[in-house]
C-alpha positions as CSV (number, residue, x, y, z in Angstrom):
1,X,95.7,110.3,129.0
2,X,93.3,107.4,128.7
3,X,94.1,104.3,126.6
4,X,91.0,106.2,124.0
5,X,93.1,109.5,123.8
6,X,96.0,107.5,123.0
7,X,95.0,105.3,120.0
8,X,93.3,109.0,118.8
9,X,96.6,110.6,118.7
10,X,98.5,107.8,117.1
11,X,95.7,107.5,114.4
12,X,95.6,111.4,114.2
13,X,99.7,111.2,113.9
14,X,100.4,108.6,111.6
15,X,98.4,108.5,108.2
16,X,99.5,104.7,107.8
17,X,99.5,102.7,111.3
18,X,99.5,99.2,111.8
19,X,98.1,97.8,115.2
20,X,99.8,94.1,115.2
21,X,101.3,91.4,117.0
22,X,105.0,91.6,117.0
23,X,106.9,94.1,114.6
24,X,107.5,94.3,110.8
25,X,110.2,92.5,110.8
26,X,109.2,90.2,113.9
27,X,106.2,89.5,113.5
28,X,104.3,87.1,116.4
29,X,101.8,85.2,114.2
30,X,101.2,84.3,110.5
31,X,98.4,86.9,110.1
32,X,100.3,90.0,111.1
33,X,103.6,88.7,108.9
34,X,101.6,88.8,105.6
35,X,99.4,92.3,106.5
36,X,103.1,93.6,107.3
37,X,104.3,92.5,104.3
38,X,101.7,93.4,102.3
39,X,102.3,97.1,104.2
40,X,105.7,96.9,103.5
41,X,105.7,96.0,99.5
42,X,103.8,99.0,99.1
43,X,107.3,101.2,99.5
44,X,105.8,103.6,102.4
45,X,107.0,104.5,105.7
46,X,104.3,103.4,108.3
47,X,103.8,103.1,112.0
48,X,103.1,100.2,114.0
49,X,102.3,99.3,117.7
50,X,103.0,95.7,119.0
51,X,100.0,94.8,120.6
52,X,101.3,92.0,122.5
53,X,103.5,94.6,124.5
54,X,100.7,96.9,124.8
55,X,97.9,95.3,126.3
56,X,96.0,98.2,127.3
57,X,95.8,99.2,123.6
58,X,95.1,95.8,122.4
59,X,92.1,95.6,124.3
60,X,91.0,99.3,124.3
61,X,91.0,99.3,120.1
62,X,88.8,96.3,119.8
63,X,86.4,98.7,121.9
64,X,87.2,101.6,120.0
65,X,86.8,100.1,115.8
66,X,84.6,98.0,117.0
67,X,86.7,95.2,115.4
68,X,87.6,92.0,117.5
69,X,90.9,90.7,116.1
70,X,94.8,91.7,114.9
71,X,95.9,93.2,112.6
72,X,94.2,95.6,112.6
73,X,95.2,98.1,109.3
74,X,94.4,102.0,109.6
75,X,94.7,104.7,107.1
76,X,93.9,108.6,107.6
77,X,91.9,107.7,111.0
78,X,90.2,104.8,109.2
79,X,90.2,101.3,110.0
80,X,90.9,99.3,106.1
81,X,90.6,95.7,108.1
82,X,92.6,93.3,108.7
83,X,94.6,90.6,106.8
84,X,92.5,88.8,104.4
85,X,91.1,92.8,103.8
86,X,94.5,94.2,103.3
87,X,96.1,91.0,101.3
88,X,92.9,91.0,99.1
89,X,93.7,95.1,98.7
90,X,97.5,94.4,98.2
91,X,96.8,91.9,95.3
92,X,94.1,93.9,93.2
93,X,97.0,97.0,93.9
94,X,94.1,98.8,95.7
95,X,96.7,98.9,99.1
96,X,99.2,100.3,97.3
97,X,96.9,103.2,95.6
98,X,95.3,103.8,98.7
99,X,98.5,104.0,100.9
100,X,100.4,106.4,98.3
101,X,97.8,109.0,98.7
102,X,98.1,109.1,101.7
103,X,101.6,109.1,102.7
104,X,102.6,112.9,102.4
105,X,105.3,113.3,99.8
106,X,108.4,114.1,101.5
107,X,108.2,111.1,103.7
108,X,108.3,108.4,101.3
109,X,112.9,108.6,100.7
């Protein structure tokens, strides 16, 4: 599977997926530990892939959205942005709207 169909089946699988550096909870720079948090106070379940530990990815999604840096935020196959995107979003309670609707409802206990 190339590094393309990879990031196309964890975009198609996950309707929330954050591409970032370190984990939620371990986050490996500033910018990644407020778009997580600003994930996680939205009260969703969400995927993420640690782009530090997956280089191929890292470098293949910047190809792919077209998008140079990380985080990098992705809803229902879309790229939202990154942190100063997704912080702005979390604050107007845009993120939060957005995310809910598109979490299927089962998944959120």
């Amino acid at each position: 599977m190339s590094v393309v169909d990879t990031i196309k089946q964890q975009l198609s699988e996950n309707p929330v997926i954050l591409y970032m550096k370190g984990s939620p909870n371990a986050p490996q720079c500033g910018f990644s530990q407020r778009t997580s948090q600003a994930v996680m106070a939205c009260g969703q379940r969400f995927a993420y892939v640690d782009v530090l530990s997956n280089p191929e990815i890292r470098e293949g999604l910047k190809q792919y959205a077209n998008w140079p840096t990380y985080p990098q935020l992705w809803v229902n196959g879309e790229l939202v942005g990154g942190c100063d995107i997704v912080t702005e979003m979390y604050e107007s309670g845009e993120l939060k709207t957005l995310i809910e609707s598109s979490v299927p409802a089962d998944s959120s206990d």
